[in-house]
N, C-alpha and C positions, 0 to 999 in steps of 0.2 A: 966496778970501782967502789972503792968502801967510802961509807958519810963521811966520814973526818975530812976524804980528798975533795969529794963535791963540796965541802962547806969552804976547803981552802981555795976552792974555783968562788963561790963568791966573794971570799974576801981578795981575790984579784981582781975581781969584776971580768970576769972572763964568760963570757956568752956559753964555752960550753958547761956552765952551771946546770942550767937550765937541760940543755939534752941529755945531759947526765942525770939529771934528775926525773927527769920525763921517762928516761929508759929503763931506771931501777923502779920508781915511785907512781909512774903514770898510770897504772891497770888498779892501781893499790886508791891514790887519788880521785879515779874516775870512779872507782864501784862504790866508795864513799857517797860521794855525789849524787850517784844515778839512785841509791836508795833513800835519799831525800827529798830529790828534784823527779825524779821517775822521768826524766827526759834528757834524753840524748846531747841534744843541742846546749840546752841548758848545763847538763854536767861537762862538757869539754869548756863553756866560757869558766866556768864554778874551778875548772883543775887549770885554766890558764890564769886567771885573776890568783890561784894560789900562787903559782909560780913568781906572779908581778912581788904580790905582797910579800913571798920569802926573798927576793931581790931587794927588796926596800926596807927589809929587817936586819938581811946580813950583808955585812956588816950594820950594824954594832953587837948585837948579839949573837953569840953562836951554842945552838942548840945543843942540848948532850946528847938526847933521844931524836936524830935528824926524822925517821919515820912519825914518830908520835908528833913533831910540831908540824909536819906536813898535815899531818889528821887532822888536827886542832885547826888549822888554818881551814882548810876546804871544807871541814862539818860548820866554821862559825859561816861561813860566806855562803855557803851552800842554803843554810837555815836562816841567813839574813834574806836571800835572793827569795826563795819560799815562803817565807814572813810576805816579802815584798809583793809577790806575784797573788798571795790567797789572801790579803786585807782587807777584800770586801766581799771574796766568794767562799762558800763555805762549803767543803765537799767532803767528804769521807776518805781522805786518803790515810796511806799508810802514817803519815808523820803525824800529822795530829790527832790519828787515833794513840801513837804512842808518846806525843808530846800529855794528852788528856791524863792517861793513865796516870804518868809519871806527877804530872801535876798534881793529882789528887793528895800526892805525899809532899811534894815542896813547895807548894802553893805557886800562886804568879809570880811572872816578872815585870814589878812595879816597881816604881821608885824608891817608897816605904820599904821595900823588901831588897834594896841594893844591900845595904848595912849587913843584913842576914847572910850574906850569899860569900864571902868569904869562911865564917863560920860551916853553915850548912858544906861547904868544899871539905872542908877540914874533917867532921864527922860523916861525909858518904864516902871518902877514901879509908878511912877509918874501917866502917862498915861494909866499904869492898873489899879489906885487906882480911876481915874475919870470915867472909864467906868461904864456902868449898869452892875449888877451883870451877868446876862443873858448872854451879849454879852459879857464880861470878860471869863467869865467862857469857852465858845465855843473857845475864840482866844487860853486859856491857854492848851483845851484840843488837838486844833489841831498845836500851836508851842513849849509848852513844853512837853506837853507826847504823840506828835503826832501820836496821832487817825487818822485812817483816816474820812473822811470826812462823810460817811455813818455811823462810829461807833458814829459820835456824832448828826447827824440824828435821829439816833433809841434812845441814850439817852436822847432826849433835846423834844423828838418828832415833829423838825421841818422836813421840807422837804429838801433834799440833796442841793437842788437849794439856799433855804432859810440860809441856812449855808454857802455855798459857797457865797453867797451875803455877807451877813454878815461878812463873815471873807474878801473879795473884799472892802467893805468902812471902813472898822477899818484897816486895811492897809494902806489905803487915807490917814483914823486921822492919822495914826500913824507916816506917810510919811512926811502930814504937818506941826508937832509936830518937826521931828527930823529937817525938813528944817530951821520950824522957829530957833532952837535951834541951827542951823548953823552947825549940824552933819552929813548933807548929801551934 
């Protein structure tokens, strides 16, 4: 079934939204999840709570990119539920070794720093749009659907090293980018 017709199922309110949605976007939705939450359990409530919340958005709005707002949904909830569960434990997992990295170029998520974050959106699409595909593609799997580093090894067939470089000077651009830009 193509998105335009799943999105015409929600603005019917027709329940088979939802299966429709689960049958093209579910595997897509879950592996999101599962590389945030690193758990099972967790990533199916993470891909059904997507599903509530794209029920409770469309109508009124209706997505151009139905996969990318599905993304958007399950990485914020995904990374809200993770915020939620590691608040007072602090462990080395994947996410916050790549939430740290990334940090280190766009500083925290503070209050003070809400104002920025419009801006800072404007200048890193910017700055993903001038990147080589290649090296795009590696930043976006390890800071927006953060893979870990091996998982985009074995995709890209570089070497773990070669990634981890990679994603080390595109941080640099990224760094110099926001300095010029007077955001850091």
């Amino acid at each position: 079934m193509e998105d335009h017709e799943i999105i015409d199922l929600f603005f019917q309110r027709s329940e088979q939204a939802i299966v429709q949605t689960d049958q093209k976007y579910g595997g897509y939705c879950y592996s999101i999840a599962y590389n945030i939450l690193e758990n099972r359990e967790d990533s199916r409530e993470c891909v059904n709570d997507t599903y509530f919340t794209a029920w409770n958005t469309i109508p009124p709005s209706r997505p151009t990119i139905f996969s990318a707002f599905l993304a958007k949904l399950t990485r914020h909830l995904s990374i809200d539920r993770w915020r939620h569960q590691n608040a007072r434990k602090r462990g080395g997992g994947t996410v916050e070794v790549a939430l740290e990295e990334l940090g280190d170029c766009v500083g925290s998520d503070t209050p003070e720093n809400k104002l920025q974050q419009q801006e800072i959106t404007r200048v890193l699409n910017t700055f993903l749009g001038s990147l080589p595909e290649t090296e795009r593609n590696v930043f976006l799997c390890r800071y927006w659907y953060l893979d870990p580093i091996r998982t985009i090894a074995d995709r890209t067939g570089f070497s773990q090293s070669k990634v981890a470089s990679m994603l080390h000077r595109t941080r640099g651009k990224l760094r110099i980018v926001l300095e010029r830009e007077e955001l850091l």
